[in-house]
C-alpha positions as CSV (number, residue, x, y, z in Angstrom):
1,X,121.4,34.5,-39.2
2,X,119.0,37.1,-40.5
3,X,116.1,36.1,-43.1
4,X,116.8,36.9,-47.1
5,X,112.8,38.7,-46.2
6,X,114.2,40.7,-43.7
7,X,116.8,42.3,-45.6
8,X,115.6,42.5,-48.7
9,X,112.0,43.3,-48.9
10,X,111.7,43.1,-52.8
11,X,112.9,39.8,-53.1
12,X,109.3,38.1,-53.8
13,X,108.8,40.6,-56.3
14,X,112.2,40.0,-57.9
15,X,111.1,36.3,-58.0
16,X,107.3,36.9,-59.7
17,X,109.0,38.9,-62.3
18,X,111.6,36.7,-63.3
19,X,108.7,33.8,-63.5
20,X,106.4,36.1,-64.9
21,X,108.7,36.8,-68.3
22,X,109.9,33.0,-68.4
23,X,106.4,32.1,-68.3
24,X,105.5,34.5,-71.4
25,X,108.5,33.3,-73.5
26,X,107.7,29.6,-72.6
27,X,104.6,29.4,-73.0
28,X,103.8,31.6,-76.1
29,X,106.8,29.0,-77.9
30,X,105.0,26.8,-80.2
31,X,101.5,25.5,-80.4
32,X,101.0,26.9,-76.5
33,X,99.3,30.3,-76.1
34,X,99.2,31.9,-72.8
35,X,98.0,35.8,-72.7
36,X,99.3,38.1,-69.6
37,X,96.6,37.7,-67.5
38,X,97.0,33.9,-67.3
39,X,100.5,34.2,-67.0
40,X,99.7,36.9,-64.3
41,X,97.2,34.3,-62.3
42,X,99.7,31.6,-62.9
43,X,102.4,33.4,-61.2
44,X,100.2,35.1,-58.6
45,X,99.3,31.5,-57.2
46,X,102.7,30.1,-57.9
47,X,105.2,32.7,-56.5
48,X,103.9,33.4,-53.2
49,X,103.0,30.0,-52.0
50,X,106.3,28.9,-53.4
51,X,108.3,31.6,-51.2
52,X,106.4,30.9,-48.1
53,X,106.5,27.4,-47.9
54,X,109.6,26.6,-49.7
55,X,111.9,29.5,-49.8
56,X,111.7,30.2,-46.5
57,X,110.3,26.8,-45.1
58,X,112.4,23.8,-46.8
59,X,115.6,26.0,-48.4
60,X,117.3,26.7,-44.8
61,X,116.3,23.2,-43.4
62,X,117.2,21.0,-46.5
63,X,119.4,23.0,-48.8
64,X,119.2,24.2,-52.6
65,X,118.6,20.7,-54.4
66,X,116.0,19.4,-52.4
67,X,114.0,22.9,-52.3
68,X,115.1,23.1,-56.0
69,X,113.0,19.5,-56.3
70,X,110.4,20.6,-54.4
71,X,109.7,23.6,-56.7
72,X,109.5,21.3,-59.5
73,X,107.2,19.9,-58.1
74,X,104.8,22.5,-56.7
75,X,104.8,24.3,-60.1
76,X,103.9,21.1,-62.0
77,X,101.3,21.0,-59.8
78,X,100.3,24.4,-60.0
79,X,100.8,24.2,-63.6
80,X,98.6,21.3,-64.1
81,X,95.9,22.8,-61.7
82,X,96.0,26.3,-64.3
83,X,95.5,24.1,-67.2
84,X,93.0,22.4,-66.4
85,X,91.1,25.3,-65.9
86,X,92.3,27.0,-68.9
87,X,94.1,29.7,-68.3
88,X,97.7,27.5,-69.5
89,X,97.0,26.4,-72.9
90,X,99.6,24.7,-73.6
91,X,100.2,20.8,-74.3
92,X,101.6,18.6,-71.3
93,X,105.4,18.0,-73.2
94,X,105.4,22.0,-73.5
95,X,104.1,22.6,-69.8
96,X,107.1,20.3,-68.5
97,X,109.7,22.3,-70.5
98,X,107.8,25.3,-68.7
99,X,107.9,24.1,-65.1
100,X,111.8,22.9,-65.7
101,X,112.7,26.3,-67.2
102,X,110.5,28.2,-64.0
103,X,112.7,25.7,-61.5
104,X,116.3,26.4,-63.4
105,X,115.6,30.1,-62.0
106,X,114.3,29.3,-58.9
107,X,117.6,27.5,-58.5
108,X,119.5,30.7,-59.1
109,X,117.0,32.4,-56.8
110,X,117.8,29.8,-53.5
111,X,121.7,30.3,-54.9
112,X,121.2,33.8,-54.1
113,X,119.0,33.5,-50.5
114,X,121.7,31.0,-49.5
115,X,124.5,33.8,-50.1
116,X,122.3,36.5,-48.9
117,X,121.6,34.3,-45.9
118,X,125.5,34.0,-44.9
119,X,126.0,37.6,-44.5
């Protein structure tokens, strides 16, 4: 079984720019306000850590649900870590909508490794 890495080199960048634009939509909903470059920091920490160490880590060991959970986690964390230094201003309720709405395409991005993985 060849890596999803291996075959398709652009997959990380596939993944940043999905999160990127979810993150602007999210965030800029409501009383948050997030401007490109902190959405750009956000997903520059977020994205590649989350690929190494989950993608290709945790999804072939433990499957889609519990690397799905795991990304929920390590963005919260990353999410909480961004606004606390200010470059996420946005409230916590909203930053929870963000990190579920960053981890509903995360799952369609370990739906697609997996399938990529089985040819």
């Amino acid at each position: 079984m060849r890596q999803f890495y291996t075959r398709y080199p652009y997959s990380l960048i596939f993944k940043a720019l999905a999160l990127l634009i979810i993150t602007l939509i999210i965030a800029n909903i409501g009383s948050g306000s997030i401007g490109f470059g902190g959405a750009l920091l956000f997903i520059l920490a977020l994205a590649p850590t989350s690929f190494l160490l989950i993608d290709l880590l945790v999804l072939p060991g433990l499957g889609i649900r519990a690397a799905t959970a795991i990304d929920w986690i390590w963005a919260l964390l990353i999410g909480l870590l961004y606004r606390n230094l200010g470059y996420l201003d946005v409230g916590w309720f909203q930053l929870l909508i963000l990190v579920t709405g960053l981890t509903v395409i995360e799952y369609y991005f370990h739906r697609m490794l997996k399938n990529a993985s089985k040819l």
